[in-house]
C-alpha positions as a printed NumPy array, in Angstrom:
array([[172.502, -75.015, 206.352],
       [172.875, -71.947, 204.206],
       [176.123, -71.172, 202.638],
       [177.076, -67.112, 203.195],
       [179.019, -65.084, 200.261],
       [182.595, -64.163, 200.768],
       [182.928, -62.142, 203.343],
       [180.058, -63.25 , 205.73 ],
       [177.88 , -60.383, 204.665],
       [174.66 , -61.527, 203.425],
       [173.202, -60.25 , 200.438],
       [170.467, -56.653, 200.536],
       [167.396, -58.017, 198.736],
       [166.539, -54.776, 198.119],
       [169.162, -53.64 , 195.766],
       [168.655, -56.253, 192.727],
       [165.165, -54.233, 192.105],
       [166.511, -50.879, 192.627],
       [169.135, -51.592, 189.718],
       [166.894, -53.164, 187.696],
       [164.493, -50.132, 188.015],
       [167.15 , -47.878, 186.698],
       [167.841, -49.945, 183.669],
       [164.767, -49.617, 182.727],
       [164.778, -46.099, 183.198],
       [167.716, -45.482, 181.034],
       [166.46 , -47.954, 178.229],
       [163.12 , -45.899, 178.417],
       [165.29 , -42.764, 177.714],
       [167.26 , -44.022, 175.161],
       [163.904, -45.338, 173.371],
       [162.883, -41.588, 173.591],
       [166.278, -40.582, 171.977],
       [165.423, -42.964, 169.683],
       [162.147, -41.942, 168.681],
       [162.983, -38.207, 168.822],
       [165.606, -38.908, 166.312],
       [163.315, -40.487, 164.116],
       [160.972, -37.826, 164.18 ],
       [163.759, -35.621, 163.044],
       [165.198, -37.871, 160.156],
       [161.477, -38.2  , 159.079],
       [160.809, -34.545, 158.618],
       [164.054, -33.663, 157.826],
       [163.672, -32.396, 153.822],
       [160.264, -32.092, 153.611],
       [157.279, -34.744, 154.873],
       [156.457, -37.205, 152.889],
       [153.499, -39.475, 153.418],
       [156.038, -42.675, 153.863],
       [158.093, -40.821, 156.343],
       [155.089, -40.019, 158.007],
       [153.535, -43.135, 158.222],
       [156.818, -44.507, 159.4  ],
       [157.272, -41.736, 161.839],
       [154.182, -42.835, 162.955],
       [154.337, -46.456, 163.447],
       [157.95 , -45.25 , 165.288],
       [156.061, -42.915, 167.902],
       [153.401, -45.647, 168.369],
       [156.144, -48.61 , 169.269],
       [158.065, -45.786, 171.64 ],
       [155.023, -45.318, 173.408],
       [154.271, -49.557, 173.712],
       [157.741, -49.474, 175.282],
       [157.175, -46.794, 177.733],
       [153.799, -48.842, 178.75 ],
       [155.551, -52.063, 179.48 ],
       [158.724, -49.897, 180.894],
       [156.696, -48.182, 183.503],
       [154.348, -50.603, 184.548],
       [157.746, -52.649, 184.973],
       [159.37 , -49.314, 187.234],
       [156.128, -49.352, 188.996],
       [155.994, -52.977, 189.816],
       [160.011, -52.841, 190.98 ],
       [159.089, -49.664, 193.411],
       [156.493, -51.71 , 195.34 ],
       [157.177, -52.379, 198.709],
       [156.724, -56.059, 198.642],
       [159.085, -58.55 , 196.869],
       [158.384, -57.839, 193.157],
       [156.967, -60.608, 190.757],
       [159.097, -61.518, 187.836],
       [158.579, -60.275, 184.504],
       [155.986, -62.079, 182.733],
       [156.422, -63.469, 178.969],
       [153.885, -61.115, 177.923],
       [155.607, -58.035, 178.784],
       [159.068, -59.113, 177.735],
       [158.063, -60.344, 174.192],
       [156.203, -56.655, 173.866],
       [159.621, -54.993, 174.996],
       [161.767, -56.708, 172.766],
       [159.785, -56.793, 169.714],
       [158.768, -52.784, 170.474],
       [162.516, -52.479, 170.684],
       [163.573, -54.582, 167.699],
       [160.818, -53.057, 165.312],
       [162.053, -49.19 , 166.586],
       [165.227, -50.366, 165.373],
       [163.752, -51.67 , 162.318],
       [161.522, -48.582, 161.556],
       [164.999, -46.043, 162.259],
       [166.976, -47.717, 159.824],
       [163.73 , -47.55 , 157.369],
       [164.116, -43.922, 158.299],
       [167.962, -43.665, 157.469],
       [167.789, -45.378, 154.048]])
């Protein structure tokens, strides 16, 4: 015996991917903001060979992001029940994340 949510309507499936899908499309757009910023602060005054290699490594972890965010859109757009997301590709999001935070604030000071 299954037990129905409030209501007696039973739950679409189908949303739960389509949300998470556009999560990761805004996070991949605020990454961008992100890294666009960085750019900025990095040339702002004059290039240095610090800000460069910073601006760098900051372009380089926005662009690791966007790999594991789009693979991850692609995956949730399939027509089938999507698999979950793998260890792999959430350790590489979060430390692509954390170290673009990292390499900002390097920017900043």
């Amino acid at each position: 015996m299954t037990a129905e949510p409030a209501g007696g309507r039973t739950r679409d499936p189908g949303l739960q991917p389509e949300r998470t899908r556009l999560a990761w499309r805004r996070t991949t757009l605020s990454g961008t903001a992100a890294a666009v910023l960085a750019v900025k602060t990095a040339l702002h005054g004059g290039a240095t060979v610090s800000g460069a290699l910073v601006c760098a490594l900051c372009v380089a972890l926005w662009l690791g992001f966007l790999l594991v965010a789009h693979g991850r859109i692609r995956t949730l757009s399939a027509a089938h029940a999507p698999a979950a997301l793998t260890p792999r590709q959430a350790t590489a999001a979060v430390l692509c994340t954390v170290a673009l935070a990292v390499c900002a604030a390097a920017l900043v000071f």
